[in-house]
N, C-alpha and C positions, 0 to 999 in steps of 0.2 A: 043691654047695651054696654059695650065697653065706656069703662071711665078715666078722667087721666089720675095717673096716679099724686096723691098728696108726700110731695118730698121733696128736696132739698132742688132738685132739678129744675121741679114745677114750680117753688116759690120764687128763683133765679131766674129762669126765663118765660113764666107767663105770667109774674106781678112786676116782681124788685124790674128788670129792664124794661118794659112797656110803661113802667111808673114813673122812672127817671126822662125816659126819653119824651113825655107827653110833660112834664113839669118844664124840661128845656126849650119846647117846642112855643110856650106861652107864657113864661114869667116875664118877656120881654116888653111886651105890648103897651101895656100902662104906662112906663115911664120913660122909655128912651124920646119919644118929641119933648117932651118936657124937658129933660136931661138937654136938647138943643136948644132948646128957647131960652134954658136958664144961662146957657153957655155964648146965645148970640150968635150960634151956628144956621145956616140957611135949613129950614125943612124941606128944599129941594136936597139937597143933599143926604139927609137921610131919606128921603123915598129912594133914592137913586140906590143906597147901600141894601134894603131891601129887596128892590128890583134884581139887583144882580146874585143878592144871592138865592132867590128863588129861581133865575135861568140855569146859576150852576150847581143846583139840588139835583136837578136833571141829568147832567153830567156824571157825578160823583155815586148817585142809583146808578147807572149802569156799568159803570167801574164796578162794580161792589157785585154786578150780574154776571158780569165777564170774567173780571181776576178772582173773583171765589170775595166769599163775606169778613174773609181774614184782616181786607183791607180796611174794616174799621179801626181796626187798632190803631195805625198812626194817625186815619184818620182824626181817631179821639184824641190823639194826643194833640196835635195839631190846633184842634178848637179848646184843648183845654191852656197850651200856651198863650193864645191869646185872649181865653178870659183870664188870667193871669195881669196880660198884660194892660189889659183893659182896668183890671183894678188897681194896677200902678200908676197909670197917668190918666186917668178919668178927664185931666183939663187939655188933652190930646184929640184933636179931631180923629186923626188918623188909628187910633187904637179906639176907637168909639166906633167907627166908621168900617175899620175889621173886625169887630166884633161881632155886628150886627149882621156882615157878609157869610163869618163862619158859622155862627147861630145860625142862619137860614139854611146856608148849602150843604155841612155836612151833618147829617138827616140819618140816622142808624136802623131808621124805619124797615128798610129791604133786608140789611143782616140780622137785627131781632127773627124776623118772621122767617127766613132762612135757617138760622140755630134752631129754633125749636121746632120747626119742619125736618131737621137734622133730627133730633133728640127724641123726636116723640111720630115719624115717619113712621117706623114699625109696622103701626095702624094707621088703617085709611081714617078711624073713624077717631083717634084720640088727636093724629094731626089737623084735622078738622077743628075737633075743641077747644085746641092748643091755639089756631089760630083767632079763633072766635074769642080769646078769651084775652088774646094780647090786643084785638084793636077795641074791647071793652073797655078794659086797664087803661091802655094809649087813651080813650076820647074820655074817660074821665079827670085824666091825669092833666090835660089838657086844657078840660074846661076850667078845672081847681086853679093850675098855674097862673090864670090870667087873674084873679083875685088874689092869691099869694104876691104877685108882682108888685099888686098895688098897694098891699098892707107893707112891703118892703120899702115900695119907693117913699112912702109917707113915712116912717120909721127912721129910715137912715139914708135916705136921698140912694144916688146910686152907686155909693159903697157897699152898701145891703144888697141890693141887685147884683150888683156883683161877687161879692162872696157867696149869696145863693147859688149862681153860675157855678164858681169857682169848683163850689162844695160838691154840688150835684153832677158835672163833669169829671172829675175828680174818682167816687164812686162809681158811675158807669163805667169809666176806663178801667178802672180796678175789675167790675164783675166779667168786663165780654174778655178781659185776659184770661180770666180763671173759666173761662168752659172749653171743653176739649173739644166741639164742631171747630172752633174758632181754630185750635192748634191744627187740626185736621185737615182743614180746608187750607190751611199756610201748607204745611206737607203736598199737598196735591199739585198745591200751586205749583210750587218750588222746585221739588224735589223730583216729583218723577218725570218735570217735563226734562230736566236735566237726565236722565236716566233712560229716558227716551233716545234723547240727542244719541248718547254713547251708544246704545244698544242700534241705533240704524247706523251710526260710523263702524262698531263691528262688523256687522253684517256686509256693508258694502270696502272693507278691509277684506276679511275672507270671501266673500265675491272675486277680489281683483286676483288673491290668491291661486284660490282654486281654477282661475283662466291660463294665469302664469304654469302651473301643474300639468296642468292639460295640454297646453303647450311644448311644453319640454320633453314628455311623454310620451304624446301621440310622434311616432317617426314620418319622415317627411315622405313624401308617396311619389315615385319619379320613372315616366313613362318610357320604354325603351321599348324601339320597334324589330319586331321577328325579323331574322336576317340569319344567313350562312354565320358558323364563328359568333350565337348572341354569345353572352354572360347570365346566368342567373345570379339576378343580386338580392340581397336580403330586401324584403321590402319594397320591392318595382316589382311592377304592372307589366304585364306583354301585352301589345294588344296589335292585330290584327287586321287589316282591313278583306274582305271578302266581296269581291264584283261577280255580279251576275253578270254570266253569259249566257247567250241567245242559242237558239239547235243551229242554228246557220254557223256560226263561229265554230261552235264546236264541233263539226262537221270538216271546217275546212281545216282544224286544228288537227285532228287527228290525221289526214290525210296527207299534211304537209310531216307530221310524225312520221308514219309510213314509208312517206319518200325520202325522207333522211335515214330511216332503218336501211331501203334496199341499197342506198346509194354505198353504205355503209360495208353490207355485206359483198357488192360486187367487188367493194374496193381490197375486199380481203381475200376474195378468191380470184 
């Protein structure tokens, strides 16, 4: 059976990113109520910051399904300014309160398994192992965080939580810039739907073209009817009309011919 291969590709995308992003997904848990109880802030309020950012984790996956997986990158950047800012004003409801909204919703879950679906696609059988081995990584990495969280928060209250964030945000944004699916899939995005765009406005440019051509070209076609004295003109049409006559008609046609022939001849002799 095929295997995937051990290298720089493999260590990046099915440890180092399923590691970071399961460490992010649970360091949080231990100490953010406390962090509000210490602060005198309502625990309705952070349920509430939870709540919303698991409805719009849903959102932000399929963003990430539609516009191509590229869209993590500001994503990442995005949640790592406001663990930033989270660690600036920690006595901030409001930067506590976004914190815990962008930890929840923007979720790199669907681009990890993307990239290296990208990377390791080739084969039916090594994409397989590639994915098996990223939600191994993720649910350990995951289980660890939530014990990390709480040796942090006992440590250094939630300064330590927070620079943990900081750090580990930080680094992921750093690796999913440096893989080419990632640059890849911005190109696709981008670039060819623009390229697209132009290539149907040429197309319906010379379209209109080649009508005007045609146009100009074909001469105009104009009907003149057979008569004593026509014209032949360049380019018209004769046409004709032809009535059917009856044996009775033409019977008395030629007979009345006849009688104009003799009347003709008496008159001459």
């Amino acid at each position: 059976p095929e295997a995937l291969p051990c290298n720089c590709s493999y260590v990046l995308v099915c440890i180092l990113l399923p590691l970071l992003n399961g460490a992010l997904n649970g360091f949080i848990w231990p100490g953010y109520t406390l962090h509000f109880v210490e602060n005198g802030w309502s625990l309705v309020t952070c349920s509430v910051a939870v709540t919303l950012g698991c409805l719009l984790r849903a959102v932000t996956q399929q963003l990430q399904l539609r516009g191509g997986y590229w869209l993590i990158v500001p994503m990442a950047v995005i949640h790592l300014i406001f663990a930033v800012l989270a660690l600036m004003y920690q006595a901030s409801l409001w930067a506590i309160f976004a914190q815990i909204v962008v930890c929840m919703c923007l979720d790199p879950t669907s681009a990890i398994e993307g990239i290296a679906f990208d990377t390791f696609g080739a084969s039916q059988v090594q994409a397989r192992q590639a994915t098996s081995t990223i939600l191994s990584v993720c649910t350990v990495a995951l289980a660890g965080s939530c014990t990390i969280g709480g040796v942090l928060y006992d440590l250094g209250r939630w300064t330590a939580v927070c620079t943990y964030h900081c750090i580990c945000q930080g680094v992921l944004l750093l690796l999913v810039c440096t893989q080419p699916s990632v640059r890849k899939s911005f190109m696709e995005a981008c670039f060819k739907r623009s390229a697209a765009g132009g290539a149907v406005s040429a197309i319906a440019d010379e379209g209109c073209d080649a009508k005007e051509m045609s146009l100009a070209v074909v001469p105009e076609v104009c009907e003149v009817p057979l008569g004593p004295g026509r014209m032949e003109l360049p380019g018209a049409v004769a046409w004709e009309e032809v009535e059917e006559v009856s044996g009775t008609d033409a019977e008395s046609h030629r007979r009345s011919e006849q009688r104009g022939s003799t009347r003709e001849e008496s008159n001459a002799a």
